[in-house]
ChimeraX commands (.cxc) that place a marker at each C-alpha (Angstrom):
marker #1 position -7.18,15.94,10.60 radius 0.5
marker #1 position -4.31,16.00,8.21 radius 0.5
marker #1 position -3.06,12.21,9.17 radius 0.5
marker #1 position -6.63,11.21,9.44 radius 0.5
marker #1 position -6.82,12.53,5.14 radius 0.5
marker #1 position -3.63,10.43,4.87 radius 0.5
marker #1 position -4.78,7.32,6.02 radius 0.5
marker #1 position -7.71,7.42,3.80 radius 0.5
marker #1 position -5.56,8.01,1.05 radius 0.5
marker #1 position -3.65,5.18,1.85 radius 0.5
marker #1 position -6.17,2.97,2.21 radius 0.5
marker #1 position -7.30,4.02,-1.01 radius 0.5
marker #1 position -3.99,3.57,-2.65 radius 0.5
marker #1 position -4.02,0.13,-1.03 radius 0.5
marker #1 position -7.34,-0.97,-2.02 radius 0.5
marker #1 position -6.19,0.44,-5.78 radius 0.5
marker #1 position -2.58,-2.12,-5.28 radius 0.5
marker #1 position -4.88,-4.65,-4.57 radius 0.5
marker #1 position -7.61,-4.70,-7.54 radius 0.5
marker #1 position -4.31,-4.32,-9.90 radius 0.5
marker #1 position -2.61,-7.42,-8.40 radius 0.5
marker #1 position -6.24,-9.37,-8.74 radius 0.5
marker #1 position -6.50,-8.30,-12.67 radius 0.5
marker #1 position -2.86,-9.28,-13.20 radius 0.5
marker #1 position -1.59,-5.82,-13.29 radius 0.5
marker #1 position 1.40,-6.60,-11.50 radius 0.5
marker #1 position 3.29,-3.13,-12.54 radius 0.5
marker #1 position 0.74,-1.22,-12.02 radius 0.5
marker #1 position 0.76,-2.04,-8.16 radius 0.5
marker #1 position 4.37,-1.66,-8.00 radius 0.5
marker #1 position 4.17,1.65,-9.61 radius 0.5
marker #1 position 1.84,2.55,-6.47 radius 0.5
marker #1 position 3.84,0.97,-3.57 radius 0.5
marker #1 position 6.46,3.90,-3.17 radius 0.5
marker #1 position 3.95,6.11,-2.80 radius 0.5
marker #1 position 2.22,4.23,0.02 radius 0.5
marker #1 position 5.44,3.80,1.18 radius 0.5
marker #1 position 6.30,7.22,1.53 radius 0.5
marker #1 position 2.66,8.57,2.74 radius 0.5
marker #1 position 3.23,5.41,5.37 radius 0.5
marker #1 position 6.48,6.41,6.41 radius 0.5
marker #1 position 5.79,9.93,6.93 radius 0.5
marker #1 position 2.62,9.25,9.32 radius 0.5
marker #1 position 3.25,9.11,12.80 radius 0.5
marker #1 position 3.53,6.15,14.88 radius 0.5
marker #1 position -0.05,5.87,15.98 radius 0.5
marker #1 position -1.75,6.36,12.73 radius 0.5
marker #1 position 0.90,3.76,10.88 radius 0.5
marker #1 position 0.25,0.81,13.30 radius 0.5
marker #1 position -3.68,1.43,12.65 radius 0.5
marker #1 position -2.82,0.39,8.88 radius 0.5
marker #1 position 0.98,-1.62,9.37 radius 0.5
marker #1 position -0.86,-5.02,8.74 radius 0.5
marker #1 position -2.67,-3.77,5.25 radius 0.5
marker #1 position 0.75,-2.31,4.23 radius 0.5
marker #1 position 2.79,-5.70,4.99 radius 0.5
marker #1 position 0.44,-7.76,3.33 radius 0.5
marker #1 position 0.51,-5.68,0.43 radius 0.5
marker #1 position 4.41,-5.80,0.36 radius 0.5
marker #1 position 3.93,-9.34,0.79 radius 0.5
marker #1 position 1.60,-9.78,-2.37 radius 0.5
marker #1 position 3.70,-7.40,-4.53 radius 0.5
marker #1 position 6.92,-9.33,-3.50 radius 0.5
marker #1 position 5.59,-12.50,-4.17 radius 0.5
marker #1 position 3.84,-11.44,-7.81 radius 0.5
marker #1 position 7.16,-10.27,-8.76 radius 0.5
marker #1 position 8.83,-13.22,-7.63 radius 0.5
marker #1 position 6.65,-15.35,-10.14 radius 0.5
marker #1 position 7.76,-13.35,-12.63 radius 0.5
marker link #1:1,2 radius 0.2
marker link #1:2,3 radius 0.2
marker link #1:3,4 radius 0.2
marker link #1:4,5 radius 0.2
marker link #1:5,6 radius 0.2
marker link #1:6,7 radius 0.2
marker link #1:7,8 radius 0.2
marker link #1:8,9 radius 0.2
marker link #1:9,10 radius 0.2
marker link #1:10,11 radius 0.2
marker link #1:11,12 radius 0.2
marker link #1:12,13 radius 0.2
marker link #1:13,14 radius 0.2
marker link #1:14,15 radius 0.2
marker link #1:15,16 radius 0.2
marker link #1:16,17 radius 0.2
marker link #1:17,18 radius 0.2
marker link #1:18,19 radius 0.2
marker link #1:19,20 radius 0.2
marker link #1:20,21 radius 0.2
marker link #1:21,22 radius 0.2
marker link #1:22,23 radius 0.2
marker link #1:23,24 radius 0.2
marker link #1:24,25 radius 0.2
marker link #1:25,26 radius 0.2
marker link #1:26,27 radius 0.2
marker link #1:27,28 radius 0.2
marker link #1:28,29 radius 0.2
marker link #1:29,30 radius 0.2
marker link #1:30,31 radius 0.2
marker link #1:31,32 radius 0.2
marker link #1:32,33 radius 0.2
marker link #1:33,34 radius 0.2
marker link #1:34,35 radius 0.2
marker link #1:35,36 radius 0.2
marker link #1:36,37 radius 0.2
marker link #1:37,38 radius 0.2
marker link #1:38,39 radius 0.2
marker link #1:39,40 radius 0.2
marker link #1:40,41 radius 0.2
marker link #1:41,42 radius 0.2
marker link #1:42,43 radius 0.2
marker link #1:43,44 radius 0.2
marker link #1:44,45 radius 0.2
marker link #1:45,46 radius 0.2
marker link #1:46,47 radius 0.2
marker link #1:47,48 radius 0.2
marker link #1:48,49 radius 0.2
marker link #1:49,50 radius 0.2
marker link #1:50,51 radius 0.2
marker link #1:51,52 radius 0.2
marker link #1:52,53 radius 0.2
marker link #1:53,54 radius 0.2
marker link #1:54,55 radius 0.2
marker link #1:55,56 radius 0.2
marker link #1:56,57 radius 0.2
marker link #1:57,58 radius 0.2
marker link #1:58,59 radius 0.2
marker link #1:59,60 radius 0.2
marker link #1:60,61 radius 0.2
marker link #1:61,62 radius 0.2
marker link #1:62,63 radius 0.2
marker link #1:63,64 radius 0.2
marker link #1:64,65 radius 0.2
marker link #1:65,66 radius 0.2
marker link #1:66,67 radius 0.2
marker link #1:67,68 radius 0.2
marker link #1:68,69 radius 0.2
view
């Protein structure tokens, strides 16, 4: 129950990363990624490859915002 909370967190966290990137609100989703980061590392292996792909194209987004910048 507790990692199944966490991954809905997440995902929340995630969608929220996302909507900031789309308005331009490039900090804002930064500001978020450690803690999906640490809420992702701290899950355990089965419950972090059901949401690995939405995390690494996250990463990829926010790396590639900041490298505009």
């Amino acid at each position: 129950m507790y990692f199944h909370i966490n991954i809905l967190f997440i995902n929340g966290l995630i969608d929220r990363a996302h909507e900031h990137l789309d308005s331009n609100l490039h900090r804002e989703a930064v500001k978020l990624y450690p803690k999906i980061n640490f809420i992702y590392q701290n899950l355990p292996d089965e419950s972090r490859a059901k949401i690995y792909d939405r995390c690494a194209e996250l990463h990829k987004r926010i790396t590639k915002k900041i490298s505009l910048l």
